[in-house]
N, C-alpha and C positions, 0 to 999 in steps of 0.2 A: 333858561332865558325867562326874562320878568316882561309882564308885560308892556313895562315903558321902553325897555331894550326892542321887545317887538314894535311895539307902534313907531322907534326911531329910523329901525330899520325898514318899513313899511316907506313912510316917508321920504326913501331916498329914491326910491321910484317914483314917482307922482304921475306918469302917466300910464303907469299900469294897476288895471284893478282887478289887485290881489282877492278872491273871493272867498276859499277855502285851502284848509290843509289836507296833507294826505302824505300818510307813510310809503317810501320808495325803500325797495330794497334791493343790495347789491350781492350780486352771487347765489350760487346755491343756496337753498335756504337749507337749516340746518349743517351744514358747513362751515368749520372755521374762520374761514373766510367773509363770512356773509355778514352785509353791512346792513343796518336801519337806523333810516334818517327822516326826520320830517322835512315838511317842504311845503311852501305856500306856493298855491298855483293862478293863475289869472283866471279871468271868466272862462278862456278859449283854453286853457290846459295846454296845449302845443303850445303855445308862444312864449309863456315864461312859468318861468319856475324858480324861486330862489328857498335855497339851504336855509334853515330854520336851525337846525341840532341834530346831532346822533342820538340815538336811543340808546339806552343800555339795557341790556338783558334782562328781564322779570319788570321792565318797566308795564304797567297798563295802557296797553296803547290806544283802546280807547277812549279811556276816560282823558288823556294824555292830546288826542285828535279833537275829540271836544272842546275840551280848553281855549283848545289853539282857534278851533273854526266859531267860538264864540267870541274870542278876542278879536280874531282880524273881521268879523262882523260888524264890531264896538268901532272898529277903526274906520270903517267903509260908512260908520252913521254920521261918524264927527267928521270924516273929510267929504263928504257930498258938496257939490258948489250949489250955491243958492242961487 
């Protein structure tokens, strides 16, 4: 995902403020089965969380979480109310 696809999607919440990213992972890790997804979280982490993308294997996931928490940072500057 590019980042105008993220700031669109960002956008369709407006009254949640999405602050950071962070990878979730589903199942045993190491296992077949085991899923990694990113995922933007609001200030309070419990309250919402929306699906960003699945990771794929050998991806860098932290240079990968950076990206992401410097993007919805960019986003969080340009939608402040004045």
């Amino acid at each position: 995902m590019d980042k105008k696809h993220l700031f669109s999607r960002l956008e369709k919440w407006p009254l949640i403020k999405f602050d950071h990213a962070s990878i979730v992972q589903d199942g045993d890790h190491g296992t077949f089965n085991a899923k990694i997804s990113l995922y933007a979280f609001d200030v309070n982490e419990n309250k919402a969380k929306l699906f960003i993308r699945d990771v794929s294997p050998g991806t860098d996931l932290v240079a990968m979480v950076d990206l992401y928490n410097n993007w919805i940072k960019e986003f969080t500057k340009t939608t402040k109310p004045k």
